[in-house]
ROVO-157967 format. One record per atom (N, C-alpha, C): residue in three letters; x, y, z. Coordinates in pm, whole numbers, padded with zeros to 5 digits, always signed. Each point is the difference from the previous one (the first is absolute). Layout:
<marbas>
alaXYZ
...
</marbas>
This chain:
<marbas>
unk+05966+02103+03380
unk-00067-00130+00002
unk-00095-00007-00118
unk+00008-00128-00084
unk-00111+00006-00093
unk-00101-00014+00036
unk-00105+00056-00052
unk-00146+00012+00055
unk-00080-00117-00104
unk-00070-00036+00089
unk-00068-00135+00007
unk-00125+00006-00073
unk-00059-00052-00116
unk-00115+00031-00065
unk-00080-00074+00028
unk-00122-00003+00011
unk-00095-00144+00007
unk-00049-00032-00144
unk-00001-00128-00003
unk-00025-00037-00141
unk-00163-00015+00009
unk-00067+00031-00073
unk-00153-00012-00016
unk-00021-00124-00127
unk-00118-00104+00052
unk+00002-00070-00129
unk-00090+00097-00069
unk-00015-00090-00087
unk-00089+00011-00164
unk-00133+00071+00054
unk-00090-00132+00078
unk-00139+00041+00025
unk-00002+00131+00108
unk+00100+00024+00047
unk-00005+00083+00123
unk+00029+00155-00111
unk+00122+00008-00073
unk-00019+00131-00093
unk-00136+00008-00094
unk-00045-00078-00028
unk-00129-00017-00104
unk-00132+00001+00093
unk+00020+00000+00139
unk-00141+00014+00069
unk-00076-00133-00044
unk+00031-00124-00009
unk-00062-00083-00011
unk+00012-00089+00107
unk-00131-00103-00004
unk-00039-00100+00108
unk+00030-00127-00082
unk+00051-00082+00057
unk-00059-00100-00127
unk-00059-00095+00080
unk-00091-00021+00163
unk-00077-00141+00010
unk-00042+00159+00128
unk-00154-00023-00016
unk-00055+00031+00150
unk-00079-00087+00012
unk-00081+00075+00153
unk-00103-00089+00066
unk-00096-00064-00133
unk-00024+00109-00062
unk-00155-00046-00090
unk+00085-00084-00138
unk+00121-00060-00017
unk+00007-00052-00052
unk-00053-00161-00004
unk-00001-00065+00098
unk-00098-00100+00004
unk-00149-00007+00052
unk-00028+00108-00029
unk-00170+00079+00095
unk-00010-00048-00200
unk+00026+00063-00064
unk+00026-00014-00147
unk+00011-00155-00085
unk+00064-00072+00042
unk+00036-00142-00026
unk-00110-00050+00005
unk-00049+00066+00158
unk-00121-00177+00049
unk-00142+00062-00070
unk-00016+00168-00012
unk-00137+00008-00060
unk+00023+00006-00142
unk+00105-00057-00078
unk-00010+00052-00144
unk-00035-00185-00003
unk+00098-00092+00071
unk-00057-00166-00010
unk-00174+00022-00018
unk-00056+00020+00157
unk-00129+00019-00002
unk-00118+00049-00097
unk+00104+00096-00107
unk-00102+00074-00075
unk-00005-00110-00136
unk+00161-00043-00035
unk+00011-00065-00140
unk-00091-00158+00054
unk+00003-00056+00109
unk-00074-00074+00065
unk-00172-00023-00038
unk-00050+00139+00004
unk-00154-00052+00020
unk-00068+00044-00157
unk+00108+00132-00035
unk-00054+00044-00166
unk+00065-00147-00053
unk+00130-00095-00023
unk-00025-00106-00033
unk-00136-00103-00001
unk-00056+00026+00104
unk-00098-00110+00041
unk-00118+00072-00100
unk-00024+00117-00009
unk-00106+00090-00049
unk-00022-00006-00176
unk+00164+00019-00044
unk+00012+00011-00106
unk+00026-00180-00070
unk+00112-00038+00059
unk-00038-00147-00058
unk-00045-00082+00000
unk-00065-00037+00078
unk-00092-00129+00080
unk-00139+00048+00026
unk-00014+00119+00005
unk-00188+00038-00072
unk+00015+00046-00128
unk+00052+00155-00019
unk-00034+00067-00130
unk+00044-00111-00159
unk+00095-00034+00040
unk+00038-00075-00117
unk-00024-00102-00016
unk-00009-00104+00050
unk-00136-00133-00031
unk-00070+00018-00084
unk-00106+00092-00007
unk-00120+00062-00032
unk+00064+00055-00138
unk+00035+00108-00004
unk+00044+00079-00145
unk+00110-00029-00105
unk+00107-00051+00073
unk+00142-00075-00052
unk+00032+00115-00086
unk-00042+00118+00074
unk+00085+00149-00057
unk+00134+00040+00019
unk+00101-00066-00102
unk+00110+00035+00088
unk+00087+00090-00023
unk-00085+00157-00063
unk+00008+00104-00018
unk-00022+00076+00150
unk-00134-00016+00047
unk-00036+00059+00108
unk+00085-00078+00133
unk+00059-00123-00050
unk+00112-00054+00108
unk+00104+00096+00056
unk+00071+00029-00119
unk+00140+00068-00027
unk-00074+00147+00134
unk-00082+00047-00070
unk-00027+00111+00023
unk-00054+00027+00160
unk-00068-00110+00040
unk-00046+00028+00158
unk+00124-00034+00066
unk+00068-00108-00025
unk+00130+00001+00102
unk+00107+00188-00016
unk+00006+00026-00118
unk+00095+00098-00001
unk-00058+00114+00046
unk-00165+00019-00007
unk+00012+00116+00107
unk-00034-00001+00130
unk-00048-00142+00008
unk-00026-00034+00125
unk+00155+00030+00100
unk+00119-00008-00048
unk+00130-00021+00070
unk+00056+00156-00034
unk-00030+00057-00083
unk+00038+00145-00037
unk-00090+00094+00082
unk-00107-00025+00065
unk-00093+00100+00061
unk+00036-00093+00154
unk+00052-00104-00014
unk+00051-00026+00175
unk+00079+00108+00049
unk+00141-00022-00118
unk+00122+00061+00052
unk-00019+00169-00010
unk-00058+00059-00080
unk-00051+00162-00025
unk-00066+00036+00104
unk-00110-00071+00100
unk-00041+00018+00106
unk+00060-00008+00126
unk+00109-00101-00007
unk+00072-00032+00097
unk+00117+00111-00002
unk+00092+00075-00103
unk+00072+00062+00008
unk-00075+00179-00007
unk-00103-00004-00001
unk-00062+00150+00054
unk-00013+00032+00116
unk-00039-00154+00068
unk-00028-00013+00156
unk+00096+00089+00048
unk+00117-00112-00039
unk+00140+00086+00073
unk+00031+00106-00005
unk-00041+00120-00113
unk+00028+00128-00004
unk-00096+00062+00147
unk-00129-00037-00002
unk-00094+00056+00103
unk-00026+00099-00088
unk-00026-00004-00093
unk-00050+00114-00056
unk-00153+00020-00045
unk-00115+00050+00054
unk-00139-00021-00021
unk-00064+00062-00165
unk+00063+00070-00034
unk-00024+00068-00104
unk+00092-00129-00122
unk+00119-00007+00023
unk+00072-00106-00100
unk-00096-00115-00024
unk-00039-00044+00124
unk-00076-00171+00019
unk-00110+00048-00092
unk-00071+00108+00026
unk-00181+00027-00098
unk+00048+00024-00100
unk+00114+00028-00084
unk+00020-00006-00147
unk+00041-00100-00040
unk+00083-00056+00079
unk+00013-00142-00013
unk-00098-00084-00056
unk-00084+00008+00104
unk-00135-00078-00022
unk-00073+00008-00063
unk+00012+00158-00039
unk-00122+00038-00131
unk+00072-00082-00122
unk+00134+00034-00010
unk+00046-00069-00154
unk-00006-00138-00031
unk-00002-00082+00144
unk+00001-00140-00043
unk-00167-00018-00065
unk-00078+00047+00114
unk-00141-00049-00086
unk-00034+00115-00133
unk+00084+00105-00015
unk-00020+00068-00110
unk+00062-00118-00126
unk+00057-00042-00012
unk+00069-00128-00117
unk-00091-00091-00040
unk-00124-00014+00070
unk-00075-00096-00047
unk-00029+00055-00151
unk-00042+00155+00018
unk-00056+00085-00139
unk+00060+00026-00078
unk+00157-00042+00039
unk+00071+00004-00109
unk+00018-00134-00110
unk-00071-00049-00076
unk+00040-00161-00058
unk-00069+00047-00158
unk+00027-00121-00100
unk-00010+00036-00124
unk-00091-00129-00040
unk-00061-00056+00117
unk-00087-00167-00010
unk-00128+00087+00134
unk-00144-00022-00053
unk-00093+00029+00124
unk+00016-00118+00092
unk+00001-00019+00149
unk+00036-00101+00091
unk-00184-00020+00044
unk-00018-00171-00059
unk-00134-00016+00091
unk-00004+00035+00144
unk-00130-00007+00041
unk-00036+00000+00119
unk+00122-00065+00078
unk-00046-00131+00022
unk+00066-00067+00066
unk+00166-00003-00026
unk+00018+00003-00055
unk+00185+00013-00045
unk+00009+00147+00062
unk-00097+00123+00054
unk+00013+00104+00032
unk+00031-00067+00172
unk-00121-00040+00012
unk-00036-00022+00168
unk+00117-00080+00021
unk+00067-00100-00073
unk+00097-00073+00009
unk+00189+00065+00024
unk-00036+00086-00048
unk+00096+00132+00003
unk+00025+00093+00125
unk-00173+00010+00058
unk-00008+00086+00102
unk+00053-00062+00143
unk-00032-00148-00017
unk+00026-00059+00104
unk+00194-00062+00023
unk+00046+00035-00080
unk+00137-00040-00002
unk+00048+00131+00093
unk-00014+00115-00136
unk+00090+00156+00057
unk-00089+00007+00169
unk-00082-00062+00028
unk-00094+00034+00146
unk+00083-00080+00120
unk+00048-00112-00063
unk+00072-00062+00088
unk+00088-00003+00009
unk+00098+00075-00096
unk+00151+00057+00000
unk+00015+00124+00069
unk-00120+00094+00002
unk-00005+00107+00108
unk-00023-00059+00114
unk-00069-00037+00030
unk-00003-00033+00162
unk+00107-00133+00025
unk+00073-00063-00017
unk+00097-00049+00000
unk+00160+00048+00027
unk-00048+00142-00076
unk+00129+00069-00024
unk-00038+00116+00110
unk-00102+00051+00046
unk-00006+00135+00073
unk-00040-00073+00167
unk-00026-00093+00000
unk-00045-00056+00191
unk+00093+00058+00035
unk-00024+00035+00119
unk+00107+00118+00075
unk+00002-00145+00144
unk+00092+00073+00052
unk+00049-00112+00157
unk-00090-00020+00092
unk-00154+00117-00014
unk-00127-00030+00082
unk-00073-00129-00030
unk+00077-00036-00128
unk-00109-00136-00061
unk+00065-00135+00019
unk-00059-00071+00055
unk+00066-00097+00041
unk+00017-00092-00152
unk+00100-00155+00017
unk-00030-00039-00085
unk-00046-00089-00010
unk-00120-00057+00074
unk-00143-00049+00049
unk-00087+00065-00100
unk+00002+00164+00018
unk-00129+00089-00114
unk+00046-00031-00116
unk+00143+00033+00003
unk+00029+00012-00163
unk-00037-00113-00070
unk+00035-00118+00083
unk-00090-00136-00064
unk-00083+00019-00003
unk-00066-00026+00098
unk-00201+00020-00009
unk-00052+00062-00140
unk+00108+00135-00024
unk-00021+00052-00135
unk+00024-00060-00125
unk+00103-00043-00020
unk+00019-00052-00114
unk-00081-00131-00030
unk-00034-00108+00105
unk-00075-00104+00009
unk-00135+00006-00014
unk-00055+00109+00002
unk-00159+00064+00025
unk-00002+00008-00152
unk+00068+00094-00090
unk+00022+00032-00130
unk-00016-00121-00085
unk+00123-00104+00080
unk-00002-00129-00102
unk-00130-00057-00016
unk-00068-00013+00115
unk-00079-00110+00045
unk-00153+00079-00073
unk-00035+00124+00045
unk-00095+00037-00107
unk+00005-00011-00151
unk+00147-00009-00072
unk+00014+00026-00114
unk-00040-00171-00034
unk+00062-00096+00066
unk-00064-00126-00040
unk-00133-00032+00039
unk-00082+00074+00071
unk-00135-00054+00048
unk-00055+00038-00127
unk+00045+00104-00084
unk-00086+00053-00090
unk+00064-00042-00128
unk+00114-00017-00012
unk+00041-00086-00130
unk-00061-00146-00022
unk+00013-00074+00107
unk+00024-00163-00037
unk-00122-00057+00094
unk-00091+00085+00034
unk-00111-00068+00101
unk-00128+00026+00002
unk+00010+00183+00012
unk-00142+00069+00002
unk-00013+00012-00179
unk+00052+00078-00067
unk+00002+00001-00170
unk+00110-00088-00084
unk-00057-00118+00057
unk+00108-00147-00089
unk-00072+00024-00141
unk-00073+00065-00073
unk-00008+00017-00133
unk+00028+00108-00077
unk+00096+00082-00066
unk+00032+00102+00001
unk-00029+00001-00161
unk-00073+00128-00053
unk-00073-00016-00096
unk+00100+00153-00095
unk-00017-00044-00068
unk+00159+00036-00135
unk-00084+00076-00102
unk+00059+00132-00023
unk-00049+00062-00110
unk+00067+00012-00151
unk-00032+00012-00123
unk+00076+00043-00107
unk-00057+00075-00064
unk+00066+00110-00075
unk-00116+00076-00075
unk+00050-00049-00151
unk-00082+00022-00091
unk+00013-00045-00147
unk-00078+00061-00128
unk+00065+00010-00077
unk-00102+00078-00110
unk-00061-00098-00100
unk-00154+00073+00038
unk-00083-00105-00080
unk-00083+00051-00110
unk-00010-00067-00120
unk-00062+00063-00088
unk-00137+00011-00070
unk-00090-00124+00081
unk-00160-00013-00050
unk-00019+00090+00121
unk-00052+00114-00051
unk-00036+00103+00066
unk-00155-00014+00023
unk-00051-00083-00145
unk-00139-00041+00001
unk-00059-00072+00126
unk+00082-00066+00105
unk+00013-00090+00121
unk-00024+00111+00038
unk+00075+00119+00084
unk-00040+00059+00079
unk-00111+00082+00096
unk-00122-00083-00062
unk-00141+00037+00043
unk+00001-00059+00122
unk-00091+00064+00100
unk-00073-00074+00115
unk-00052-00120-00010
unk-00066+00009-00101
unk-00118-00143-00028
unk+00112-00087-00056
unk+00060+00034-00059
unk+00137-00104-00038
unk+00120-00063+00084
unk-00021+00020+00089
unk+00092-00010+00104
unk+00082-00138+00021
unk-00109-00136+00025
unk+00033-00096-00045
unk+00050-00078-00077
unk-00060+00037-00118
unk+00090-00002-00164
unk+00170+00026-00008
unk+00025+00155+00066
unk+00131+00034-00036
unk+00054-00097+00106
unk-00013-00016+00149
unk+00000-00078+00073
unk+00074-00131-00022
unk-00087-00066-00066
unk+00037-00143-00115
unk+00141+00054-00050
unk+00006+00110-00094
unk+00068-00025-00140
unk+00152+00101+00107
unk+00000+00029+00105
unk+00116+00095+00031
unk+00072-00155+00076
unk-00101-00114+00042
unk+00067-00105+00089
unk+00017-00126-00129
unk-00015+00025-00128
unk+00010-00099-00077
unk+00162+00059-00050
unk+00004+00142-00028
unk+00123+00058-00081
unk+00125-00018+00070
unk-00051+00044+00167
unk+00151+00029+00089
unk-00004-00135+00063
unk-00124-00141+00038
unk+00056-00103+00057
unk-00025-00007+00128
unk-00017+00098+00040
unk-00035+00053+00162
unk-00156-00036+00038
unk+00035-00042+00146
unk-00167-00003+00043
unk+00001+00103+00065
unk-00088+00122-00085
unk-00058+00143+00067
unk-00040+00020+00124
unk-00051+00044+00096
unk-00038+00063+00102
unk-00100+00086-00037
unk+00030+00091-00084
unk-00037+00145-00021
unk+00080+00080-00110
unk-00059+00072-00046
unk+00083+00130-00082
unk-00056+00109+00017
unk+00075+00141-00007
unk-00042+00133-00033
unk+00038-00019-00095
unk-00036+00149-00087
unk-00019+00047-00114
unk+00074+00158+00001
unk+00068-00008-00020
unk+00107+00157-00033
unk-00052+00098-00093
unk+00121+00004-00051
unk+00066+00147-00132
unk-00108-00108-00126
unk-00141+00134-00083
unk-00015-00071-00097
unk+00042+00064-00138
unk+00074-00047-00129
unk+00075+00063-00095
unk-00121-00006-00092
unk-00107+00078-00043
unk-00034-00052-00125
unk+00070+00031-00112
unk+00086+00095-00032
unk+00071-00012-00092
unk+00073-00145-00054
unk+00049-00025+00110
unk+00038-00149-00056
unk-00064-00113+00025
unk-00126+00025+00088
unk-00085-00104+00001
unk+00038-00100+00130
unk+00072+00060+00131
unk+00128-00011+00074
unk-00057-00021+00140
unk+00017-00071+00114
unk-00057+00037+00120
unk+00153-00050+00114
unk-00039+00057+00074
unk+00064-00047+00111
unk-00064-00112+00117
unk+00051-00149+00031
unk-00096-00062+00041
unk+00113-00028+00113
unk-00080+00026+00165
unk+00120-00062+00057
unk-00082-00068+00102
unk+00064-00144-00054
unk-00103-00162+00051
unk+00091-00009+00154
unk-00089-00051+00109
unk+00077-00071+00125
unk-00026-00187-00005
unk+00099-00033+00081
unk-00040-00139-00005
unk+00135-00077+00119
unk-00024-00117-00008
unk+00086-00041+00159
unk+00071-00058-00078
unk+00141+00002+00001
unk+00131-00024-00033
unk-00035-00143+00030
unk-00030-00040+00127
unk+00066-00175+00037
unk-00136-00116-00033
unk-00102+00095-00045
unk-00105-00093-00090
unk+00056-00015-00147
unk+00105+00022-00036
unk+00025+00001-00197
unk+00065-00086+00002
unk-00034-00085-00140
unk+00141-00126-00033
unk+00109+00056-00028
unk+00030+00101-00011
unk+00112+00076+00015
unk-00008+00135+00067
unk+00055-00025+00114
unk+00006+00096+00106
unk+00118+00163+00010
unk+00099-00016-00093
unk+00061+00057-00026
unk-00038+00155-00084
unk-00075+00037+00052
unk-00060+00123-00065
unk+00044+00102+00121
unk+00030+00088-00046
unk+00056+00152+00143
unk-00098+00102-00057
unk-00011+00084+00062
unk-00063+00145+00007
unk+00059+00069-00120
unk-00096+00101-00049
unk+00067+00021-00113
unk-00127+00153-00065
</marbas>
């Protein structure tokens, strides 16, 4: 009698799954996550800066540190997840541009909500997980567009009447740094001074949405 083989498919010799449970556990919190960093990143952060350098960049790791968190989960591995985690916030130190403050804090709060988005385990309802992400939003606009509606803009610049740089002169350079750049000042420090070249470093603050031209970025 010929003997009877069982045929095995593809995924069954290759040890593969191709749909489990956590495949839509996956769907509905990756919606949720591209959901509220949308709200975070376009409809606050970018209004304000119209950086659309730091655009590109909060969505892609905001969605790259979802799915890296979400696929460690699944190993269960405690040691994998803490290197994990060290390398994503280790990348901040890696860049070839210094990241202001805020474009930092702006950073922190994306990869913060792609981890906990991506790691809520089945104890968390998704009542908290809202509460969470909505708590995040809602402070980030109390303090963007309500509590600090004036957000005050730095540039640094090299200046060369070094003779200005006295105390008692303060006013004077004052005048002549808001006559050269156009800007209504706030304030300036006083940096790096070159006397060799007679050289200073002047780095003036002032509010972006008081200028007839508002289009000035960090710098």
């Amino acid at each position: 009698m010929p003997l009877s083989i069982p045929l095995k498919s593809f995924s069954e010799i290759m040890n593969l799954t191709w749909i489990d449970e956590d495949f839509y556990t996956l769907i509905l919190r990756m919606v949720v996550n591209l959901v509220f960093i949308t709200v975070i990143i376009r409809y606050m952060y970018y209004p304000i800066t119209k950086r659309k350098d730091y655009l590109f960049t909060y969505y892609l790791i905001g969605m790259i540190t979802f799915f890296l968190c979400f696929g460690l989960k699944k190993l269960d591995i405690d040691t994998g997840m803490g290197l994990g985690l060290f390398a994503i916030f280790g990348i901040i130190r890696y860049r070839t541009d210094a990241i202001e403050i805020k474009e930092m804090t702006y950073l922190f709060v994306v990869i913060g909500l792609s981890v906990v988005n991506s790691l809520a385990s089945n104890k968390i309802s998704l009542a908290e997980m809202a509460l969470i992400n909505v708590s995040i939003v809602a402070i980030t606009f109390v303090l963007e567009y309500i509590w600090l509606i004036k957000h005050e803009t730095r540039k640094t610049i090299v200046y060369e009447r070094i003779d200005l740089i006295l105390p008692e002169r303060y006013d004077e350079m004052m005048e002549d740094l808001e006559k050269r750049t156009g800007l209504q000042i706030n304030r300036f420090e006083v940096g790096k001074i070159n006397f060799l070249d007679d050289t200073a470093q002047v780095r003036i603050f002032y509010y972006a949405d008081d200028q007839a031209l508002s289009d000035y970025h960090n710098s």
